[in-house]
C-alpha positions in Angstrom: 6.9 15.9 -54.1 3.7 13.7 -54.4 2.3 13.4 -57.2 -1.2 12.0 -55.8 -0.8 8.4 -57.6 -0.2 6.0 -54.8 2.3 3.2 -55.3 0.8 -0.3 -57.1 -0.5 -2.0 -53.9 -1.4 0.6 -51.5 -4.1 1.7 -50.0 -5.8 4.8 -49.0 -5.8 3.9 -45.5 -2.3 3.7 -44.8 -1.5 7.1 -46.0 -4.5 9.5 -44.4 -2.7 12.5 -43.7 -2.3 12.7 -47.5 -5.7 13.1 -48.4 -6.1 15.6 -45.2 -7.1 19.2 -44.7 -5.3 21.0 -42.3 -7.5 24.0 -40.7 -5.8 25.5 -37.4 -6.7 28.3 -35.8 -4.4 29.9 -33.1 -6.5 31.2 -30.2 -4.7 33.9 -28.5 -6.1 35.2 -24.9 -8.3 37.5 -26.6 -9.8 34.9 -28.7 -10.6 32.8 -25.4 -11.6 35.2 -23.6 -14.6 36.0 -26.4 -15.2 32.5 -26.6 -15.3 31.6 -22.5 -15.9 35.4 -21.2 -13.8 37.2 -19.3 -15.3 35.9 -15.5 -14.1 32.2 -16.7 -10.7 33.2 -18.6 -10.1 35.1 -14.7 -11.2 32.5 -12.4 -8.9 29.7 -14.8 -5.9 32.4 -14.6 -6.2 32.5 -10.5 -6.9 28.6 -10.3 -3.5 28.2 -12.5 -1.6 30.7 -10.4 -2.8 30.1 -7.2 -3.2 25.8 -7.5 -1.0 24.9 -10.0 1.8 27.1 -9.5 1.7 28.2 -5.7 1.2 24.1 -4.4 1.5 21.6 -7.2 4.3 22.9 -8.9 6.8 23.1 -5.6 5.4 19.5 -4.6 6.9 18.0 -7.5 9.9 20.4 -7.9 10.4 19.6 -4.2 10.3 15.2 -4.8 12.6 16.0 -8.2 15.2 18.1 -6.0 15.3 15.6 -2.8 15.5 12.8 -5.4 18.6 14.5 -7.1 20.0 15.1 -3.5 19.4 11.4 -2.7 21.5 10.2 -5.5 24.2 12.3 -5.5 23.7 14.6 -8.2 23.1 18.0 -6.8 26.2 17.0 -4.9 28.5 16.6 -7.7 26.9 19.8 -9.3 28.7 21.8 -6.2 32.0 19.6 -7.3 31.8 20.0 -10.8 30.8 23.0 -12.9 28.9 21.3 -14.9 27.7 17.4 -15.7 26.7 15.1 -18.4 23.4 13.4 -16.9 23.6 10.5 -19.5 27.2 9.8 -18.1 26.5 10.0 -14.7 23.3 7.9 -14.8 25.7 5.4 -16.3 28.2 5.8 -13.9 25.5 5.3 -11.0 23.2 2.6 -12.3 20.5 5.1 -12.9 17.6 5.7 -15.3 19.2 7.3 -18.1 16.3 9.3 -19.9 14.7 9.5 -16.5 17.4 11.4 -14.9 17.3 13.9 -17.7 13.7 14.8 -17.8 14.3 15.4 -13.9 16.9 17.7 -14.9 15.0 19.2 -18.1 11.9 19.7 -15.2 14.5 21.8 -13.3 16.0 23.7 -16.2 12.5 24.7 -17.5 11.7 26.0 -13.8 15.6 27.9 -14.0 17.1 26.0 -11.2 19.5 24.2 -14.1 21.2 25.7 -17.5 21.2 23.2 -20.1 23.5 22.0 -22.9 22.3 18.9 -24.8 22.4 16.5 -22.1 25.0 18.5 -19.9 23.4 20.5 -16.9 24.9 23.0 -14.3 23.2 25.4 -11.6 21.9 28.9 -12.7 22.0 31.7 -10.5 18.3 30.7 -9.5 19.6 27.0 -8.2 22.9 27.8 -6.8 21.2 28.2 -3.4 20.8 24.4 -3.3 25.0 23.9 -2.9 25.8 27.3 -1.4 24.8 26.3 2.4 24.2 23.2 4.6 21.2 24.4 5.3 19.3 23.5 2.4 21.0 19.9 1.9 19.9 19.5 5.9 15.7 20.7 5.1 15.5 18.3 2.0 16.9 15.5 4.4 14.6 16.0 7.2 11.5 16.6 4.6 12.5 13.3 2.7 12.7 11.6 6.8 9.4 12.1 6.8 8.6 11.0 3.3 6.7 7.9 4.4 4.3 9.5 6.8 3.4 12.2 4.0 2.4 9.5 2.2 0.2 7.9 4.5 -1.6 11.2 5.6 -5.0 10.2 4.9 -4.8 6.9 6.1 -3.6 8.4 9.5 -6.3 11.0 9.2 -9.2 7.9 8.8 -7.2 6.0 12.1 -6.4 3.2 9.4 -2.8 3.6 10.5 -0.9 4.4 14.1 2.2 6.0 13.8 4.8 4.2 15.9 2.7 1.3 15.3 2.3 0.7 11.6 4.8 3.6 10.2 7.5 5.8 11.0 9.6 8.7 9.9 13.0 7.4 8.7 15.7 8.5 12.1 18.5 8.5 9.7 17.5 11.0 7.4 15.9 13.0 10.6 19.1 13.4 12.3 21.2 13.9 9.2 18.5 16.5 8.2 18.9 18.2 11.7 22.4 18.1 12.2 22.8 20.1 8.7 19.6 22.3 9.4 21.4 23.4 12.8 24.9 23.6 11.4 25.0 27.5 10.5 23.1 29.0 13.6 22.5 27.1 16.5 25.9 25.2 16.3 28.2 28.3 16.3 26.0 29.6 19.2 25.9 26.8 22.1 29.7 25.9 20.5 30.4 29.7 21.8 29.2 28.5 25.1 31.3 25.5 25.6 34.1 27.4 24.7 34.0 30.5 27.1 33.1 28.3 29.6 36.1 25.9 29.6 34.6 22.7 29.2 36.6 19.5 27.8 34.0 16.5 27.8 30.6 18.0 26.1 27.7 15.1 25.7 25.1 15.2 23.3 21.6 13.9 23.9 19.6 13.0 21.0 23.3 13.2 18.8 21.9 11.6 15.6 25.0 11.3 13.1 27.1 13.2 15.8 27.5 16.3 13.7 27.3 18.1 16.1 30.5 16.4 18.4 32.1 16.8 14.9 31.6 20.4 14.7 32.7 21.1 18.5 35.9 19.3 18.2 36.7 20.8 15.1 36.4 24.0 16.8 38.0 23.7 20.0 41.4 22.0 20.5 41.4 19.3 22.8 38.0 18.8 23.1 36.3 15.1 23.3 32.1 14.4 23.0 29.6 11.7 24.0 26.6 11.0 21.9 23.4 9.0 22.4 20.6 8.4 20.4 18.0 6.5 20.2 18.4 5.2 16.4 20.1 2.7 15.4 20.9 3.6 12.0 21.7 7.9 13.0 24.6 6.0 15.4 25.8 3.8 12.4 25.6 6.7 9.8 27.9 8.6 12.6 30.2 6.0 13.5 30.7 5.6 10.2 31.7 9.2 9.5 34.0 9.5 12.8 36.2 6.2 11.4 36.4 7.9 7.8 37.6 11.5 9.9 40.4 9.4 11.9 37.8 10.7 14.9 36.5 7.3 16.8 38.5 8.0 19.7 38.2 11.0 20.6 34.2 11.0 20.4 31.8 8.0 21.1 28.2 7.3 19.7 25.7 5.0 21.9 22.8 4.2 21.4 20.1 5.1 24.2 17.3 6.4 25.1 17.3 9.8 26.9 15.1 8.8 29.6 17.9 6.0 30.9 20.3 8.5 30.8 21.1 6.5 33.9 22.0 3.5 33.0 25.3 5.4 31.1 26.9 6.8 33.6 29.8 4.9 33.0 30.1 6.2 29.4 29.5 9.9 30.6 32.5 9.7 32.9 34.2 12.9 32.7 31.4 15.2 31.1 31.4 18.3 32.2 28.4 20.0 29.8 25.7 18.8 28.0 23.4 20.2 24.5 20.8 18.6 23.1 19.3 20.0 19.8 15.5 19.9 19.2 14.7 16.3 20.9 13.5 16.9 24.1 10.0 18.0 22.5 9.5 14.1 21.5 9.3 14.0 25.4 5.7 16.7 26.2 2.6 16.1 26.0 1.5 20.1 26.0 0.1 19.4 29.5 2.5 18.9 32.6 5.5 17.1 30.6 5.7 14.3 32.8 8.4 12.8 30.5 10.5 15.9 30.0 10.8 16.4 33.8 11.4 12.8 34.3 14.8 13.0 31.9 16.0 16.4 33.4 15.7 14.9 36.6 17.4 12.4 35.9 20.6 14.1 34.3 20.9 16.1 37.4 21.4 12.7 38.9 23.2 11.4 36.7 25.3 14.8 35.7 25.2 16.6 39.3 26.5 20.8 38.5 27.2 20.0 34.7 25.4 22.6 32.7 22.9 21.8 29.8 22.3 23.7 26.9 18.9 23.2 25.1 18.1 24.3 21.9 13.9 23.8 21.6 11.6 25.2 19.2 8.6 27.5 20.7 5.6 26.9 19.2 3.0 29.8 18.6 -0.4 30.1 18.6 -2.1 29.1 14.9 -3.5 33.1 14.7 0.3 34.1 15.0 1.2 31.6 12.2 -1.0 33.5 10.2 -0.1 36.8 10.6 3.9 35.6 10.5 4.1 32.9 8.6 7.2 31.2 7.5 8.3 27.4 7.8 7.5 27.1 11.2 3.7 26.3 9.6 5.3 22.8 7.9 7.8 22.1 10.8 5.2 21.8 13.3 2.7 19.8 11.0 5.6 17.5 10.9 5.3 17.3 14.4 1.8 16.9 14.4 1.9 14.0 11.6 4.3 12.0 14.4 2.4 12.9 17.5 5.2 15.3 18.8 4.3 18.6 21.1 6.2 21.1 21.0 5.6 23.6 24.0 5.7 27.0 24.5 8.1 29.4 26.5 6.6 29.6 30.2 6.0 25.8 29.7 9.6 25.2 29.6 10.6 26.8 31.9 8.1 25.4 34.5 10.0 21.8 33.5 13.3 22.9 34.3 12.1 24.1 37.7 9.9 20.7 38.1 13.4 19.4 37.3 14.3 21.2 40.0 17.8 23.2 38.2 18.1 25.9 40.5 19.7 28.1 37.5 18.0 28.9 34.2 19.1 31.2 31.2 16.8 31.9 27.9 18.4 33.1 25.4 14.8 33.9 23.4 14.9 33.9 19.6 11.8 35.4 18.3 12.3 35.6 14.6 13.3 31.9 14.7 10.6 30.7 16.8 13.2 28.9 19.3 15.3 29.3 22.3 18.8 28.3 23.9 18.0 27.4 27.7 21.0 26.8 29.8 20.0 25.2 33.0 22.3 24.3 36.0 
């Protein structure tokens, strides 16, 4: 205990808290509320619900998740029922304490249980391992990663996308391929099958997943991909040689409009899909570029069916009314100068195209369509 004599040589200075008072006083909502008034304490409780909590809070839960993703740690969570964050930072090069205040973030907002430095998924979290799907929206968010960072600069024409930035094609087609794996993949592979067909093609094939997923499916079956990045063909080729898959499905890179200039790589194809690309090609006008590639894979592809998975974008009132992610999907688009077109649109390119033969298979609650054109 102190006795209140200081040691020989010391002064007051270096000890303050000794000769302190400590007066607290523990304001409770009803003591703030006296204090501020009860219009203020309101407006502050909506402001923290409806700012911090409805659009600050999931941006930063969002870059903490995509960051975990990106290193490999939500990944080993679905391995592994639990994990020591201090180990695997080691184990990875990472930040150490930085990794577990990403985690301790996640555990205070109940995606992660916590034990010391040792982390597994609660029951809120487990939604991030249980599906492809999720895995595939962070990828395609983080894709566009850079051009969400440059929105204002786009906004004041200080930037040109295509020009100055770009979204990140490897994450894009990664993020797609996953985003796709549990509906439209199962549908158009249903296709393929009933019809027969034994060389499938797939334009705008990122990473190939999809050419993975059909010849996992049906026996016997061989695909053609083309892309037009780079770094989605590597990321595939890469995956094919570790599956023991190279030659029985090859990756090009291309772009769709020259779809031409491969005929001699899309000998034998008998059907065609593409997944979500062929929107890079409107303008919301008359879609001179669209036409310009479906023409030319009749040329190219004379009677071989094509399967075209396209997103249909609604009016902005709809959005409202209905809305769902469609509202940050299309912004996406808008950020990279995409234009997504509606129904009757479509289906005036296919007949521009001039397919004699064309099937919608509408999805409404999904905000997309299958065409099948011959």
């Amino acid at each position: 205990m102190f006795s209140g004599v200081l040691p020989a040589g010391y002064d007051k200075e270096f000890y303050p808290t000794i000769f302190m008072k400590f007066d607290t006083t523990n304001y409770t909502p009803v003591n703030a509320m006296r204090l501020l008034g009860l219009d203020r304490m309101r407006r502050m409780r909506k402001a923290s619900s409806a700012g911090w909590e409805g659009l600050i809070s999931p941006h930063f839960i969002t870059r903490v998740v995509q960051t975990l993703y990106q290193v490999g740690f939500i990944d080993a969570l679905k391995d592994n029922a639990s994990i020591d964050a201090l180990n695997f930072a080691q184990q990875h090069q990472l930040n150490g304490p930085l990794l577990v205040g990403l985690c301790d973030a996640l555990f205070e907002r109940g995606l992660l249980t916590k034990d010391e430095t040792r982390y597994s998924l609660d029951a809120k979290g487990k939604f991030l391992v249980e599906t492809d799907l999720v895995k595939g929206w962070f990828d395609l968010v983080y894709g566009y990663e850079s051009i969400l960072n440059q929105m204002e600069p786009l906004l004041r024409n200080q930037v040109t996308y295509g020009r100055d930035i770009a979204r990140d094609g490897r994450h894009v087609a990664v993020g797609s391929g996953l985003a796709s794996m549990d509906f439209y993949f199962p549908i158009v592979s249903s296709f393929l099958q009933r019809g027969g067909f034994r060389k499938v093609l797939d334009i705008g094939c990122g990473d190939g997943t999809f050419l993975n997923y059909v010849c996992d499916r049906i026996p016997g079956v061989q695909g053609v991909g083309i892309d037009l990045s780079p770094a989605a063909v590597e990321a595939g080729n890469e995956q094919l040689a570790a599956k023991g898959l190279q030659d029985r499905i090859k990756l090009y890179v291309g772009n769709a409009l020259d779809i031409g200039k491969l005929k001699r790589e899309l000998e034998g194809v008998d059907a065609a899909a593409t997944f979500f690309v062929l929107h890079e090609l409107c303008d919301l006008k008359d879609n001179p570029r669209a036409v310009q590639f479906l023409s030319e894979f009749r040329r190219t592809l004379p009677g071989a069916p094509i399967h075209v998975c396209e997103t249909i974008r609604p009016a902005p009132e709809e959005l409202r009314r209905r809305p769902g992610m469609a509202i940050e999907y299309f912004l996406f688009h808008d950020l990279s100068l995409q234009k997504p077109i509606g129904r009757e649109a479509w289906k005036k390119a296919f007949s521009d195209a001039g397919f004699e033969s064309l099937k919608e298979d509408y999805i409404a609650f999904a905000r997309s369509a299958i065409f099948t054109a011959r």
